[in-house]
C-alpha positions, 0 to 999 in steps of 0.5 A: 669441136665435137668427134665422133669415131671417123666424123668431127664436127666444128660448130664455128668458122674459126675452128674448121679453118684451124682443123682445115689448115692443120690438115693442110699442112699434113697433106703428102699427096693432093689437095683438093679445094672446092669453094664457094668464098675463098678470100686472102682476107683472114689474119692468122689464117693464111690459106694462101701461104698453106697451100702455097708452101705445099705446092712448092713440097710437091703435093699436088694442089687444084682449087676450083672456086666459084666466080662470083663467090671468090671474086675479092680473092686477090690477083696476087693470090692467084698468081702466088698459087699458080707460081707454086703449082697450084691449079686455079679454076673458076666455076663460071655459068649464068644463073649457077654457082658452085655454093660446096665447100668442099677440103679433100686431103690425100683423097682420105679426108673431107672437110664438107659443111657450111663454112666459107674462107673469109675474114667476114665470117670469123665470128659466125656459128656454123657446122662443117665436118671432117670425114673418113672412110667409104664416104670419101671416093664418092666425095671425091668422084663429086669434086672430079665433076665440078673440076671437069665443068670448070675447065679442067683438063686432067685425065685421070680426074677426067675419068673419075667424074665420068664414072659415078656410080649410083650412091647407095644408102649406108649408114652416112651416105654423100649427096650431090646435087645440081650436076647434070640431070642425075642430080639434078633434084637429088635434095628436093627428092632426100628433103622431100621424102624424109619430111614426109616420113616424119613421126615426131619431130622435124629441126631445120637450121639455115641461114636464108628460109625462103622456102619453095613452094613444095618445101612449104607444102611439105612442112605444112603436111608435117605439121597436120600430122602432127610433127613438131617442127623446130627452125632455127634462124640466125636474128641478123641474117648476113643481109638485111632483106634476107632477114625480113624475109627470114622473119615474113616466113617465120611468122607464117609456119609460127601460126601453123604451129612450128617452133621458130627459133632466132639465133643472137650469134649469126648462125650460117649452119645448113641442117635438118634432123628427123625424129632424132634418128637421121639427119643432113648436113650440107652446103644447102640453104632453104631457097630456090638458089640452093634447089634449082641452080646451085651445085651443093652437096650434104651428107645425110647420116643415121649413125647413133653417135653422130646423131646424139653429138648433133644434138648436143650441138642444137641444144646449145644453139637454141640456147643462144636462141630467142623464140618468134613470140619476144619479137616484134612482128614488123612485116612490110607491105613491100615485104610480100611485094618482095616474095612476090617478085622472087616466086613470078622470077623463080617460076619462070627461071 
């Protein structure tokens, strides 16, 4: 865990879940949970009998979780939490997920990242953050939305969602991405505008790399101007067609000239850092789910200090890293047959 002023920053699953159970436990108010995996799956961290508990104090508790992502959460789990009070919804559209995970105490502090709740990700790498401050109400607006597409019926959150105001820069500023046709491309457009105002250097850490067609663009724009560029992939993705995919992209930007990075440990962390000087964490892959369909969030920053804090952390990670070159290129004919299915499906979707 690394802590800057009003940001922390925890660079494992098991350190935010601790970090997120402790604020639990401290919430007097509300708690807000919005989640893409939510499991009762994870020994010695009970997330259930947490917020159970507090139900029963009286703190108010509503937890939206995606359909598909929280499916395994036991029925008894559900039922234990509604006994308590807890509001219970499901994020449930055709082709789109609720990928955020998002922890909102008190409406004063937000856990936001990369981290899912889920005994399958104990001993991953991965980069969540606590924040306070002015970053918190628009945080909270964004979660207002999502509870209201999900069937909520509170009023007061009601007309917290329906009055989102323009989200303007300062020197953290939230993103909300994939509600509605004011964010609809909210990431493309941040991504897309700050590769291309690149001068130096570009470092994009993500799980899946199966980059749209613009994303390919702009990096390959990047890299003709000279821009270093630098991606982190973990060496045994969570699937193993998205690791030879991982890997069918990286040779191709390794012959354009990119660093390309493979983390031992699995490394489920969503970044990109600019020149040093800005950079986005967030729910976001580098796919078409997470630009197209998916709702997600990130936060981008400029701040010095959490600047130089991310890249202790990316310094340590590369250190766990084996470069493209000590690995075998093993690419497959029904590798490209594969991407090749993706893009004609993602095209007309």
């Amino acid at each position: 865990m690394i802590e800057t002023m009003r940001t922390r920053f925890y660079t494992t699953s098991v350190h935010a879940w601790r970090a997120m159970l402790a604020s639990i436990r401290h919430a007097r108010k509300s708690i807000y949970l919005e989640m893409y995996v939510f499991e009762d799956n994870t020994p010695g961290f009970d997330f259930v009998s947490a917020l159970e508990e507090q139900g029963r104090a009286g703190v108010r508790i509503i937890l939206v979780l995606d359909a598909f992502g929280s499916s395994k959460l036991s029925a008894e789990g559900i039922r234990r939490l509604r006994a308590a009070g807890a509001e219970v919804l499901f994020f449930s559209y055709w082709f789109r997920r609720t990928h955020r995970k998002l922890l909102i105490i008190d409406e004063k502090a937000v856990f936001l990242g990369g981290v899912n709740i889920s005994h399958d990700y104990t001993h991953w790498h991965d980069l969540h953050m606590k924040l306070s401050g002015r970053v918190v109400p628009p945080i909270v607006r964004s979660f207002a939305r999502v509870y209201r597409a999900s069937g909520g019926t509170d009023r007061v959150l009601h007309e917290r969602g329906r009055h989102f105001p323009i989200l303007r820069r300062a020197r953290m500023w939230f993103v909300e991405h994939g509600l509605g046709e004011s964010s609809k491309y909210a990431l493309r457009t941040q991504y897309e505008e700050y590769i291309d105002a690149a001068k130096e250097s570009i470092v994009l850490v993500t799980p899946i790399f199966i980059p749209t067609h613009w994303l390919i663009a702009s990096l390959h724009r990047a890299l003709d101007r000279g821009v270093k560029i630098t991606l982190l992939l973990p060496l045994n993705a969570q699937y193993h067609y998205i690791g030879r995919l991982n890997r069918y992209h990286a040779i191709i930007f390794g012959k354009l000239g990119a660093q390309c990075l493979f983390s031992r440990t699995l490394n489920h962390a969503k970044v990109m850092l600019v020149d040093g000087t800005v950079a986005t964490v967030g729910s976001q892959n580098l796919d078409s789910l997470s630009f197209i369909w998916n709702v997600e969030s990130g936060v981008f920053f400029d701040k010095p200090e959490m600047i130089r804090d991310l890249m202790r952390i990316l310094a340590l990670w590369k250190q766990d890293a084996v470069p493209l070159t000590h690995l075998r290129a093993d690419r497959r004919w029904y590798d490209h047959l594969f991407l090749l299915s993706l893009r004609v499906i993602g095209s007309v979707l």
